[in-house]
C-alpha positions as CSV (number, residue, x, y, z in Angstrom):
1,X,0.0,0.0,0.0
2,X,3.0,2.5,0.8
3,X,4.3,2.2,-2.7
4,X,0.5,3.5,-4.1
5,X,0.9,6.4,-1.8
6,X,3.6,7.2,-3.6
7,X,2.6,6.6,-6.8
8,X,-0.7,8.3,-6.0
9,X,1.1,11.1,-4.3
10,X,2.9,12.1,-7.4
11,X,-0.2,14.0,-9.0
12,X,-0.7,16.2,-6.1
13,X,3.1,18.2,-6.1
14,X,3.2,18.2,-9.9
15,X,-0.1,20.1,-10.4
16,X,0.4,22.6,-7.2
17,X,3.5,23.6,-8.1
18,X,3.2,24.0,-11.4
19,X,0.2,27.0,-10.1
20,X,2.4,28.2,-7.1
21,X,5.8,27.8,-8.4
22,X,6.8,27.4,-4.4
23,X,9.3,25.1,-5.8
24,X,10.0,26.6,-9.4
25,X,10.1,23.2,-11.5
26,X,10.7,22.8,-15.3
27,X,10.1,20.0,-18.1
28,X,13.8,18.3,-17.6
29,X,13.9,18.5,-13.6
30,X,10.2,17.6,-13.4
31,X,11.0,14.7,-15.3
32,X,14.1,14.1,-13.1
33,X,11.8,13.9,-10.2
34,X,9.6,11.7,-11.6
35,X,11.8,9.4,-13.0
36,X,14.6,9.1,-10.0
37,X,12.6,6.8,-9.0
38,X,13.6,4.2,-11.8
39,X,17.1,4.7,-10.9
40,X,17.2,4.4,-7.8
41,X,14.9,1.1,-7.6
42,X,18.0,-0.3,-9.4
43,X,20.1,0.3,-6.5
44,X,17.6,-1.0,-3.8
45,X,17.1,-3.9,-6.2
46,X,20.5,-4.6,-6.2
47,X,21.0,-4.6,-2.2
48,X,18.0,-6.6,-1.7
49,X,19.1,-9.4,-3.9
50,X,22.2,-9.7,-2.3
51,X,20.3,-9.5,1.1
52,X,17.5,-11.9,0.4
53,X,20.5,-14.4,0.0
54,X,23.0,-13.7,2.9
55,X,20.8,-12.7,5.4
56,X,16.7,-13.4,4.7
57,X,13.7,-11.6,3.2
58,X,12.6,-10.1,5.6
59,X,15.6,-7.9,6.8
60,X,15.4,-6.4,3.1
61,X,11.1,-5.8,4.1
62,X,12.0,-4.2,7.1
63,X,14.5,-2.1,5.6
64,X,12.4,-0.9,2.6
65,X,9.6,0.2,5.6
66,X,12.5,2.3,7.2
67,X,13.6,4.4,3.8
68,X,9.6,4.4,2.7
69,X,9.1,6.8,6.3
70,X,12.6,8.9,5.9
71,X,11.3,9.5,2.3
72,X,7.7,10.9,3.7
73,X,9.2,12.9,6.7
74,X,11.6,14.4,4.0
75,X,8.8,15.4,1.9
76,X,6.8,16.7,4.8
77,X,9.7,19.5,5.3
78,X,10.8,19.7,1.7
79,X,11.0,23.9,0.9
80,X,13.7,23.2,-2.2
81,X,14.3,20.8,-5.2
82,X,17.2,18.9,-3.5
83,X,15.2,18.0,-0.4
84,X,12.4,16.8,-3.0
85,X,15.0,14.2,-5.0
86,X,16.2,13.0,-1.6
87,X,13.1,12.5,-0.6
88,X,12.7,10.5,-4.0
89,X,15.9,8.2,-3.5
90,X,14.4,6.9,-0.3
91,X,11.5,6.0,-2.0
92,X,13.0,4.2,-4.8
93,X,15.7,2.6,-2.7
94,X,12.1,1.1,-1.0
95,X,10.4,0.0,-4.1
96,X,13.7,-1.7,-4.4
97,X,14.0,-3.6,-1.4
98,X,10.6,-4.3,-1.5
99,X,10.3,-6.0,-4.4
100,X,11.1,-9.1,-3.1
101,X,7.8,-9.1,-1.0
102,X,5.9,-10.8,-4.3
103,X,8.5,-13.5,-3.8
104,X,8.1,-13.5,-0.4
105,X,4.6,-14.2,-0.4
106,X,4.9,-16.8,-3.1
107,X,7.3,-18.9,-1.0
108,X,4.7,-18.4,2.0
109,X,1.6,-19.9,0.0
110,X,0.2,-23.1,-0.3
111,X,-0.3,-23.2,-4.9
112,X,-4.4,-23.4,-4.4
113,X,-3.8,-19.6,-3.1
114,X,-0.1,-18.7,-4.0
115,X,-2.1,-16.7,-7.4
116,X,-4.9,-15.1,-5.3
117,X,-2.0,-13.9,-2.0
118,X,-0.1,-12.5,-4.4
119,X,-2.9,-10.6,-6.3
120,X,-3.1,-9.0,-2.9
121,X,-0.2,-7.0,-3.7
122,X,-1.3,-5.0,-6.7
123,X,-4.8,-4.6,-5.0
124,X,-2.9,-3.3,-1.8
125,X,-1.0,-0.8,-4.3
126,X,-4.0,0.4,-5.8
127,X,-5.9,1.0,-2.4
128,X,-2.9,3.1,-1.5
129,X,-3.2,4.9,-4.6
130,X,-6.7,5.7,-4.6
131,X,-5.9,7.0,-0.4
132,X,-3.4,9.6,-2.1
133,X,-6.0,10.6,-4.7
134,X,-8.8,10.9,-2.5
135,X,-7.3,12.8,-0.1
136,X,-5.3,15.4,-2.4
137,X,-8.9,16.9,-3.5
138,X,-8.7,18.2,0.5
139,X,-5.2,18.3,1.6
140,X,-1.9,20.6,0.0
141,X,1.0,18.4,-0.9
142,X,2.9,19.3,2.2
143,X,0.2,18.0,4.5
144,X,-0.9,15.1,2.5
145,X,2.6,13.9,2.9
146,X,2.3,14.2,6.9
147,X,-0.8,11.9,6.8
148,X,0.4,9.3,4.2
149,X,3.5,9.4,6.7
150,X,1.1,7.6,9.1
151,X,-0.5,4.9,6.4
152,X,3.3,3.3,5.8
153,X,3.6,2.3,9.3
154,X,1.2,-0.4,9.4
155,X,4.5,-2.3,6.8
156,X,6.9,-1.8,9.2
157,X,4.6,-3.5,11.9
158,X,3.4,-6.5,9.4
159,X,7.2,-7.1,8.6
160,X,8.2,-6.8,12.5
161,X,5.9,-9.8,13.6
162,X,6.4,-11.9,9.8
163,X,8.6,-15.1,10.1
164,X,11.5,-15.7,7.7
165,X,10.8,-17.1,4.2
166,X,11.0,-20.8,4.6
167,X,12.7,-21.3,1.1
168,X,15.5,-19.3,2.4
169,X,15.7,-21.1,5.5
170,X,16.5,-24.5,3.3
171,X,18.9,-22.6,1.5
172,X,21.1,-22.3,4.6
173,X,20.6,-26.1,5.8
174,X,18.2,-25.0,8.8
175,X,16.0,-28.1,8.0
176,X,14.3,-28.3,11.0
177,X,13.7,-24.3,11.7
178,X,12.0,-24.5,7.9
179,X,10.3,-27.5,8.3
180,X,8.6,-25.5,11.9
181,X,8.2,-22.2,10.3
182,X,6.6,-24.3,6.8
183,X,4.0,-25.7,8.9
184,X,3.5,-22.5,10.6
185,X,2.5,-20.7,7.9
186,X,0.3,-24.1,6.1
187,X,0.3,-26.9,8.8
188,X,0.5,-30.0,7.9
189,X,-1.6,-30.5,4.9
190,X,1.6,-30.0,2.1
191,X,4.6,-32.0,3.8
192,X,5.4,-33.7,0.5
193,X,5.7,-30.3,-1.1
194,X,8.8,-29.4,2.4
195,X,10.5,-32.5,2.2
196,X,10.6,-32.5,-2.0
197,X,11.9,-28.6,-1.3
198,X,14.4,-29.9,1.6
199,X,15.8,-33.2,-0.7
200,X,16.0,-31.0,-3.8
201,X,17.8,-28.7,-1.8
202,X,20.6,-31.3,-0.4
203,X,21.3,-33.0,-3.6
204,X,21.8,-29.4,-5.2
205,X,24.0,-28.9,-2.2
206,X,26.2,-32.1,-2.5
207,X,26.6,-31.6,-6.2
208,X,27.8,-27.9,-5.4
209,X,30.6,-28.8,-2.8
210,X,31.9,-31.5,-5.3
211,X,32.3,-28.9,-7.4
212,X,34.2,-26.3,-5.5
213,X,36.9,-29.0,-5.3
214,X,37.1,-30.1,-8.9
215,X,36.4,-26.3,-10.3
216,X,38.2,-24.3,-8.2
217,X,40.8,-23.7,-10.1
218,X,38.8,-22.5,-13.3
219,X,36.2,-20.0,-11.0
220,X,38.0,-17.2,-9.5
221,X,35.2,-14.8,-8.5
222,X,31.8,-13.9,-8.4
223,X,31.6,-12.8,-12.9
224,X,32.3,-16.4,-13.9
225,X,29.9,-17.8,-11.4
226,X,27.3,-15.6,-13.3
227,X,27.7,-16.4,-16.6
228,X,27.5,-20.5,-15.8
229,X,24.2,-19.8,-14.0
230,X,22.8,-17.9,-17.2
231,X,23.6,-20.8,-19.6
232,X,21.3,-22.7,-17.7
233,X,17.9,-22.7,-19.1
234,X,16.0,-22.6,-15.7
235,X,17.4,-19.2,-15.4
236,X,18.0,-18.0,-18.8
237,X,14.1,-18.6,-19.6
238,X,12.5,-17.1,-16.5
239,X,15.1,-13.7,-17.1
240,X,13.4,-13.6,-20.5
241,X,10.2,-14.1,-19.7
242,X,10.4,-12.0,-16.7
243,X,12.0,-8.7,-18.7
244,X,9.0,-8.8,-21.4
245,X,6.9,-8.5,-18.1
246,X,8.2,-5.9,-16.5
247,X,7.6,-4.0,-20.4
248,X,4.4,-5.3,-20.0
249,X,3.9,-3.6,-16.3
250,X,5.6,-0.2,-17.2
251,X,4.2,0.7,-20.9
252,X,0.5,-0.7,-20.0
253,X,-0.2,3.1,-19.3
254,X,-0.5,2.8,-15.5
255,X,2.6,4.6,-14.7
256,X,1.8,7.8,-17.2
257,X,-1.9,8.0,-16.3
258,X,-0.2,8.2,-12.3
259,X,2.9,10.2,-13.0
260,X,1.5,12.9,-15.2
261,X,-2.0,12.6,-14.5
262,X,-2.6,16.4,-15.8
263,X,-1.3,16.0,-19.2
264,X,-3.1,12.4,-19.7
265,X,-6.3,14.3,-18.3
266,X,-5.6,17.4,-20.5
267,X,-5.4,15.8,-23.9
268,X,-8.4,13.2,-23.0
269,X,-10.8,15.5,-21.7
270,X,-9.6,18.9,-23.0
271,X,-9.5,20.4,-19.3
272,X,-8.0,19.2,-16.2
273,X,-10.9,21.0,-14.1
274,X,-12.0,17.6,-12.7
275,X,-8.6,16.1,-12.8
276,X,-8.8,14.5,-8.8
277,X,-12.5,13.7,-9.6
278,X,-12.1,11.8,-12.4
279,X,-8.9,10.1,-10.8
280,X,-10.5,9.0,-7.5
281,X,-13.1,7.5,-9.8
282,X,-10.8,5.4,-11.6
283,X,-8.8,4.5,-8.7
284,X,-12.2,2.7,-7.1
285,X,-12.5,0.9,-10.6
286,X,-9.3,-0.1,-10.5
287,X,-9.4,-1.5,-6.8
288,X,-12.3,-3.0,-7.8
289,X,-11.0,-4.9,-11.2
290,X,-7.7,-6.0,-8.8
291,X,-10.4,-8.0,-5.9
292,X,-11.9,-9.4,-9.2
293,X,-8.5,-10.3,-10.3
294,X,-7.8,-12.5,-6.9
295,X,-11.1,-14.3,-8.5
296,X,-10.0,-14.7,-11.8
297,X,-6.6,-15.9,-10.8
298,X,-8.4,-19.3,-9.3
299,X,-10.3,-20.0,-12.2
300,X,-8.3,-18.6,-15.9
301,X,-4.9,-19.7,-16.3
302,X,-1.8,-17.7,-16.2
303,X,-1.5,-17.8,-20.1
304,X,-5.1,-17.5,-20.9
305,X,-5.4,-14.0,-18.7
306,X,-2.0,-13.1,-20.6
307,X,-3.8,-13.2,-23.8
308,X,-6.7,-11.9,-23.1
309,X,-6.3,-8.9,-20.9
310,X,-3.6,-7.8,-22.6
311,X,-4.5,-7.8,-25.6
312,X,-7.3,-6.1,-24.5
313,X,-4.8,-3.1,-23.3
314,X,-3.1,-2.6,-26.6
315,X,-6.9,-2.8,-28.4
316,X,-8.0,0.4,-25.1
317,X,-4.5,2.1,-25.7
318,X,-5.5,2.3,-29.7
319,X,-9.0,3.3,-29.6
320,X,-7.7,6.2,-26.4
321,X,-5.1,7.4,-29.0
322,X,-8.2,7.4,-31.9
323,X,-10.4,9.5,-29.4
324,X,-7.2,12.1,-28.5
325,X,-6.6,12.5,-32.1
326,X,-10.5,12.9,-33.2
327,X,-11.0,15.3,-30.6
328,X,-8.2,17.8,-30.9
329,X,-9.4,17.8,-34.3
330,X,-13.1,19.0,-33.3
331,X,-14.2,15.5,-35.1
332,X,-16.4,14.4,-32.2
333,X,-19.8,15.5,-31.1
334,X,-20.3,17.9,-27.8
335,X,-20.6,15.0,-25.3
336,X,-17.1,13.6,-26.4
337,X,-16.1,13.6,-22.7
338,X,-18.7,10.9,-22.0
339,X,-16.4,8.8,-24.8
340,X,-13.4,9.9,-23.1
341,X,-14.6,9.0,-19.8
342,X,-16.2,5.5,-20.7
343,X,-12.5,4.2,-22.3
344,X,-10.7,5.5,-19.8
345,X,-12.3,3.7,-17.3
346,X,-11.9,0.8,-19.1
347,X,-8.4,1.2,-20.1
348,X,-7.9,0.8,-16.0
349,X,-10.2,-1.8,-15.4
350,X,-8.3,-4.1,-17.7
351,X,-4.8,-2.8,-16.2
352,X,-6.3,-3.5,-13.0
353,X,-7.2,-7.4,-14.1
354,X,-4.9,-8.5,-15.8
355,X,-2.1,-6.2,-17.0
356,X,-0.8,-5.3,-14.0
357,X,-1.7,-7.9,-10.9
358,X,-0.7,-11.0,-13.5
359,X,2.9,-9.7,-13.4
360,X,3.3,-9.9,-10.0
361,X,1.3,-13.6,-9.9
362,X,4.0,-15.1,-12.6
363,X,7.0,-13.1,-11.7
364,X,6.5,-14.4,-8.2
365,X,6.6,-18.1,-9.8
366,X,9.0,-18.9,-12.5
367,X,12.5,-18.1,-10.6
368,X,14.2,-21.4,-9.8
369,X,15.3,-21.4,-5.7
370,X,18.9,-21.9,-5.9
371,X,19.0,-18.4,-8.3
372,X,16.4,-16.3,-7.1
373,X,17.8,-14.0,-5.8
374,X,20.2,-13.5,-9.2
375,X,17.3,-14.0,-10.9
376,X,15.0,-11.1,-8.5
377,X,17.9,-8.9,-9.5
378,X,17.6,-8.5,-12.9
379,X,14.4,-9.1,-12.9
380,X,14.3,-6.1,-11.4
381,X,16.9,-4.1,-12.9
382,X,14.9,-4.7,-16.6
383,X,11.6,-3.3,-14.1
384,X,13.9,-0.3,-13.0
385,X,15.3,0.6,-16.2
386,X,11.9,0.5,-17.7
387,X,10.3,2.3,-15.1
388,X,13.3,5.4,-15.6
389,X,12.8,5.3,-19.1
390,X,9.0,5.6,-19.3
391,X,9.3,8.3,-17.0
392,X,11.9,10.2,-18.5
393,X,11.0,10.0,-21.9
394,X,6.7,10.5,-21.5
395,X,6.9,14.9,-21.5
396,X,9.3,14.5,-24.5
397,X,6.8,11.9,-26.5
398,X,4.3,14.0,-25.1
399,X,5.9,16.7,-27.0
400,X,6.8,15.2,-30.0
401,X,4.0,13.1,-30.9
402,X,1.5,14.2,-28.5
403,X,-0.5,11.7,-25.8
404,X,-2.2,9.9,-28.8
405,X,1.4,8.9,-30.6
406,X,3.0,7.8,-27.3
407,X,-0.6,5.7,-26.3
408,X,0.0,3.6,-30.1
409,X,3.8,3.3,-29.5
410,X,3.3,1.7,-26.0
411,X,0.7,-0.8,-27.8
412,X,3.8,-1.4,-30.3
413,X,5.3,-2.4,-26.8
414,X,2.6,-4.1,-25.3
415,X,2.3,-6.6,-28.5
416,X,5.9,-7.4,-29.6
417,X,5.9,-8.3,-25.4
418,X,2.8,-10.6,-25.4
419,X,4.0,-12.4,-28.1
420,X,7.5,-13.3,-26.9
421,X,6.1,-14.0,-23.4
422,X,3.7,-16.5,-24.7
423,X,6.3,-18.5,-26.9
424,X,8.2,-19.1,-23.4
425,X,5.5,-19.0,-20.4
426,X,4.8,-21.9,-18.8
427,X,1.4,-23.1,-17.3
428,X,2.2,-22.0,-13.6
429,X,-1.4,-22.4,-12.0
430,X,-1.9,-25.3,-9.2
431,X,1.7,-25.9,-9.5
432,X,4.3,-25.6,-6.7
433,X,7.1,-23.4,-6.9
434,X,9.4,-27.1,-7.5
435,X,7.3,-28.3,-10.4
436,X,7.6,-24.9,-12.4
437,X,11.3,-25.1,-12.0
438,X,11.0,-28.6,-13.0
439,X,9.2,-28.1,-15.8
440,X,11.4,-24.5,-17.0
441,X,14.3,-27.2,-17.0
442,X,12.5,-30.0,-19.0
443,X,11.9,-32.6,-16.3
444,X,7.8,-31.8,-16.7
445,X,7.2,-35.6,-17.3
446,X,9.2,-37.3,-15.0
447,X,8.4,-38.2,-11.1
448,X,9.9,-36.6,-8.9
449,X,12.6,-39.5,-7.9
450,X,13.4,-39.4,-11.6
451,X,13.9,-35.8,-11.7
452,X,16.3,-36.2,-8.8
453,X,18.2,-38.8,-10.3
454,X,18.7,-36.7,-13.8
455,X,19.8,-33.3,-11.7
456,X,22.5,-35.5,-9.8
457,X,23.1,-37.6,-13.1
458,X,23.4,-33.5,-14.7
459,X,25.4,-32.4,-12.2
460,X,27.9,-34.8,-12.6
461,X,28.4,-34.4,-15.9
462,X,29.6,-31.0,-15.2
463,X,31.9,-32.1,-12.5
């Protein structure tokens, strides 16, 4: 939810003080504020992958609560540009650590809810979203950044009391600490699902020491280590999969329609009169469509919803760019708002299925355990990088090409993504976390004492 505070927080500054000037603010270091956020999720990305695998996931969730509340007590006293980007470089360094909670959550859940848990995310996102929308109609950016200050602590408090990840507690041989916290967080319903995790986990393990001895000699540091693991297919596939995701997530046209709400709103409606309105209207919708999501997600599977809902996005982002283009060109009737209005709402109700909460439900799936947290970070660098360069570039596209041109280049995106995703996604639903890896490495059809035989019989051919 702190992360759609933010996100939702952005439309209130932007539009103030482009009337008050209190903070005089241009096209290029508006766009720097905006988009510092893309950089500096790289960085927290990077820290929390190497902390989700030396010391747990959840010191990197507490840690990304911390930065979230320096970043809103800085913006609560912010009188000059520089205090504004700091305040921005806590954030992002948050959304970076934090991304690791969709993994998290996915190595908490039993499969029959693993799709639904994690659809809780984006729904949480969007809640804290419409919270920043709703209450910039009432409050100026100054105090509305004092009372989101208070909605980020409830994190901080979740992450305080949450055990630590089982997945990463067989990754460190504590068997028996992972086998209590597993049944914990499941009881006892899913032991074959622990001991398969625990058994895949020691074989891995013994392969792995054999190796040091025979290899040591040929893998001096950490680079060499990096490039072996990306020639294996359980992580060179998920990487691929996983970046055409993330370009999914960022070019959708969530992230414009949050970050520069009064230029979207200006060229759709021809006035940004009812701006917060309008935007606290779409925010319910799009709460709405992410509960229906954590429906949908039990019943469609991961590649169906792919299909359909995105597609559905590039057809919205089309017929939105038709309607800009018609109507700066007095080609529609007087009650064009109504038009405006009606695919609007529909562009977010089909982010708010599909587009956006299905990223999180397969991202949170397809990483293989003994990489993940190589895997979370470039995931998440390819997210990051995205994220900058959306930003950055959308008051530039809006300048050259206008809202319309840059809505029909982000459904070049959105299709040329789709495609490539579909060639390499996986059926993911009902599966654990073990069978998808199993199957991303081409052991689908075997049992699982078979599958354990040809990883040992693999591994040794590597020795």
């Amino acid at each position: 939810m702190s992360y759609g505070l933010v996100a939702g927080f952005n439309a209130s500054p932007f539009s103030e003080l482009r009337r008050t000037r209190e903070i005089p603010l241009d096209i290029h270091s508006e766009s720097w504020l905006a988009s510092l956020i893309g950089l500096t999720l790289f960085g927290g990305s990077v820290i929390s992958s190497l902390v989700m695998e030396a010391i747990g996931r959840r010191p990197a969730i507490l840690a990304s609560s911390v930065f979230m509340i320096c970043g809103w007590i800085l913006l609560s006293l912010a009188s000059s540009f520089p205090v504004l980007l700091t305040a921005k470089i806590c954030h992002g360094i948050s959304f970076g650590l934090g991304t690791i909670g969709t993994i998290l959550i996915a190595e908490y859940s039993s499969p029959r809810h693993r799709g639904s848990f994690i659809t809780t995310s984006p729904t949480a996102i969007l809640f804290g979203i419409l919270i920043a929308h709703s209450l910039g109609m009432f409050y100026s950016w100054h105090g509305l950044s004092r009372i989101l200050l208070f909605f980020s602590l409830p994190g901080l408090i979740a992450a305080i009391f949450s055990p630590e990840s089982p997945s990463f507690l067989v990754t460190k041989g504590r068997y028996d600490e992972c086998r209590k916290v597993f049944r914990w967080l499941r009881g006892t319903d899913e032991n074959d699902e622990l001991e398969t995790m625990i058994k895949t986990h020691m074989v891995l393990k013994a392969n792995k020491q054999r190796q040091r001895i025979k290899v040591l000699t040929l893998i001096k540091n950490k680079a060499t280590c990096i490039v072996t693991a990306f020639k294996k297919r359980e992580v060179r596939i998920p990487i691929i999969i996983s970046m055409h995701l993330m370009a999914i997530n960022q070019f959708c046209g969530s992230t414009v329609n949050d970050m520069y709400a009064l230029d979207v709103h200006t060229a759709l409606y021809g006035t940004n009169v009812y701006m917060f309105k309008v935007m606290t209207s779409l925010d319910v919708l799009r709460l709405t469509a992410a509960l229906s999501a954590v429906y949908i997600t039990k019943k469609l599977g991961r590649r169906s919803m792919l299909l359909i809902f995105v597609s559905l996005n590039i057809f919205v982002n089309l017929c939105l760019a038709g309607h800009i283009f018609a109507r700066q060109r007095d080609l529609l009737p007087a009650s064009h708002m109504v038009i405006g209005v009606i695919l609007h709402h529909f562009q977010c109700f089909i982010m708010g299925t599909g587009s956006i909460p299905l990223i999180f439900v397969i991202a949170g799936e397809i990483f293989p355990l003994e990489y993940r947290g190589l895997c979370w970070m470039v995931s998440s660098i390819f997210s990051s990088t995205f994220m900058f360069v959306n930003i950055k570039s959308a008051p530039y596209l809006f300048s050259l090409f206008g809202v319309d041109g840059t809505l029909c280049f982000y459904a070049l995106i959105l299709a040329y993504s789709l495609v490539v995703t579909r060639i390499y996604l996986p059926e993911t639903k009902d599966k654990t976390l073990q069978e998808v890896e199993d199957e991303i490495r081409g052991f689908a059809l075997l049992s699982h004492e078979e599958a354990f035989e040809l990883k040992s019989d693999k591994a040794d051919g590597e020795d």
